[in-house]
Structures are given as structure tokens and as C-alpha cells.
Backbone bond lengths (Angstrom), bond angles and torsions (degrees), N, CA, C in turn:
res aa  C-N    CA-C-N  psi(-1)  N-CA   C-N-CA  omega(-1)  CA-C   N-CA-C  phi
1 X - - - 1.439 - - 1.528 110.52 -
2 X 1.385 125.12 -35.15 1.274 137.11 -174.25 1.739 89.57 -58.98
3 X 1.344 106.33 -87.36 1.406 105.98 -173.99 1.456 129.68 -10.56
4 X 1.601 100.95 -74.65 1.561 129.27 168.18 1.455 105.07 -41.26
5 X 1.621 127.38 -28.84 1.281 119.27 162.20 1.315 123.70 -63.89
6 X 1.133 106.94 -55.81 1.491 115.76 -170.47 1.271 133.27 -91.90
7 X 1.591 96.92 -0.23 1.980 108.43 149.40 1.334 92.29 -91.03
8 X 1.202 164.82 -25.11 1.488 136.15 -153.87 1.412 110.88 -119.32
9 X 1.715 131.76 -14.61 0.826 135.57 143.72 1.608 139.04 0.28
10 X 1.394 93.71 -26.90 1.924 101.00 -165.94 1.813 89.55 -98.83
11 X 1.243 118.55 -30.85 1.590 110.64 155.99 1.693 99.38 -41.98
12 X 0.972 158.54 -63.71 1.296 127.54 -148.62 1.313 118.61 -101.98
13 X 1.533 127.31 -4.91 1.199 133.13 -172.54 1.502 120.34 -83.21
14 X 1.111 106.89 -22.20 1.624 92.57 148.67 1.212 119.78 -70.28
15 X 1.029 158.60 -86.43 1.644 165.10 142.96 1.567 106.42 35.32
16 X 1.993 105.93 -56.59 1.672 127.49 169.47 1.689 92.84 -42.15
17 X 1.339 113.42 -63.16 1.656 111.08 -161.51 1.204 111.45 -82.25
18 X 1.335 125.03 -19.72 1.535 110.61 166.37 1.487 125.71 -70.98
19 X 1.902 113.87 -21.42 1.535 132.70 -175.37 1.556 96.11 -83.05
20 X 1.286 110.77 -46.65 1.221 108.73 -166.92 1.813 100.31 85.45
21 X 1.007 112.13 5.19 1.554 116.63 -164.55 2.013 95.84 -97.56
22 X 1.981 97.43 -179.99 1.486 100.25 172.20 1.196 76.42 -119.68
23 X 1.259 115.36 155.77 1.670 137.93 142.22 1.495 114.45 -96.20
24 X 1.795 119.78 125.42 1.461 125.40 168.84 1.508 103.30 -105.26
25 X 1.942 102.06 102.62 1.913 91.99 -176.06 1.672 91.55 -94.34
26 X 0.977 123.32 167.23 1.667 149.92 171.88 1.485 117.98 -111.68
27 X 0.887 162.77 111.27 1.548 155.47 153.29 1.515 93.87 -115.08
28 X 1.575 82.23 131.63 1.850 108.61 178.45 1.699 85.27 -137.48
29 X 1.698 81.94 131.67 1.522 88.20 177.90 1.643 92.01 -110.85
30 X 1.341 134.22 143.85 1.241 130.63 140.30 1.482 120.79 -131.76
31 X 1.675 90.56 117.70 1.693 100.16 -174.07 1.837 100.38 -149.98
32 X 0.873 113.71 172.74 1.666 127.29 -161.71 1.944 106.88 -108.33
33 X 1.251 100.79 10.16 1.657 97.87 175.19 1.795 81.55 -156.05
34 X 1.490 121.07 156.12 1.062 152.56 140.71 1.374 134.91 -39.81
35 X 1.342 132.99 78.55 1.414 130.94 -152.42 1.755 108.78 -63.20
36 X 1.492 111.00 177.17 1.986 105.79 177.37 1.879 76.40 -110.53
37 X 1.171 109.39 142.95 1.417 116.15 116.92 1.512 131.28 12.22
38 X 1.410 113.81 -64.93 1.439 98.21 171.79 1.399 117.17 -83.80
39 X 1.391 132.30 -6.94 1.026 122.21 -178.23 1.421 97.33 -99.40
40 X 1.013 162.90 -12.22 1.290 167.47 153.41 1.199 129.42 -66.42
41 X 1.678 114.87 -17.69 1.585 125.70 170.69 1.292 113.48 -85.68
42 X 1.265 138.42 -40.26 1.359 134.95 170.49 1.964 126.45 -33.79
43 X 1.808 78.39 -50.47 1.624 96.00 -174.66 1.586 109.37 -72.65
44 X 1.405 123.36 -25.88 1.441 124.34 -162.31 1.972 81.01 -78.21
45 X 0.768 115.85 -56.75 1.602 136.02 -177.04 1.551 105.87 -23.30
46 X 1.573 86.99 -61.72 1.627 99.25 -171.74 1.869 113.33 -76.84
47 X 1.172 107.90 -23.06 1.089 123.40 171.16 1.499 119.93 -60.98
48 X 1.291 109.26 -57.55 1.371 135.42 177.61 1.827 112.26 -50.11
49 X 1.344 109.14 -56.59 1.535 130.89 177.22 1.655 96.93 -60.20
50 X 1.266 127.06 -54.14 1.033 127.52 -176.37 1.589 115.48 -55.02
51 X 1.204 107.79 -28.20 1.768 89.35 -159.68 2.226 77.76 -113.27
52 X 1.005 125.40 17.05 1.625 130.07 -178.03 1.291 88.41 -96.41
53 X 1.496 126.04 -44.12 1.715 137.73 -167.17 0.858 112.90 -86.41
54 X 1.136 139.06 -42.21 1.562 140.77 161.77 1.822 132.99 -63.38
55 X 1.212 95.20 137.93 1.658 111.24 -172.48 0.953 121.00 -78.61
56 X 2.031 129.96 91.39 1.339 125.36 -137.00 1.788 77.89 -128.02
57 X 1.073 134.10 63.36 1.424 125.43 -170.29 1.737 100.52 -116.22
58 X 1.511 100.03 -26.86 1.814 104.22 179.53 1.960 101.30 -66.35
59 X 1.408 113.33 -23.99 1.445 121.05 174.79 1.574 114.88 -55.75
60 X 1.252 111.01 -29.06 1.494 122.67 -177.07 1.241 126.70 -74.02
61 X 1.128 101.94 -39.23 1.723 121.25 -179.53 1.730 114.64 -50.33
């Protein structure tokens, strides 16, 4: 998950400089086997785009 963070990261840093804001994300995984990498990069991805695409400005107020 670390990894998958810190390659996909640059998805949100424009968004950081347009808010002018910080974002604190959390991922807690709880599962009973150890995921790879590829199955775990997609979702950070989709995750990432999601909250880059979305209109979080009512959060500010």
C-alpha cells in the first residue's frame, strides 16, 4: 500500500495546489492474507482520481 501510495500520489497534487488545503488520507486494510502490489495499485488509483474529481470545497467552510 505504501508503494501504490507514493507512485500515485502526483494524481492528487494538483488538486493540494488548487485547495491550497492538506489532505490526511488513512487506509486500513483488514484482511486475513497479504495483498501483491498489483492488486492493490488499481484501487489506490481509483481512489486517488476520485477524491482529485470531486468537489470537496463545502469541506472548507
Amino acid at each position: 500500500m505504501r508503494a501504490s501510495f507514493l507512485l500515485n500520489k502526483s494524481i492528487l497534487e494538483e488538486k493540494i495546489e488548487q485547495t491550497r488545503c492538506s489532505y490526511h488520507i488513512v487506509f486500513i486494510y483488514i484482511g486475513k492474507f497479504l495483498p501483491k502490489f498489483q492488486d492493490i495499485n488499481p484501487s489506490i488509483k481509483k481512489i486517488f482520481n476520485l477524491i482529485r474529481d470531486t468537489d470537496l470545497s463545502f469541506l472548507l467552510k
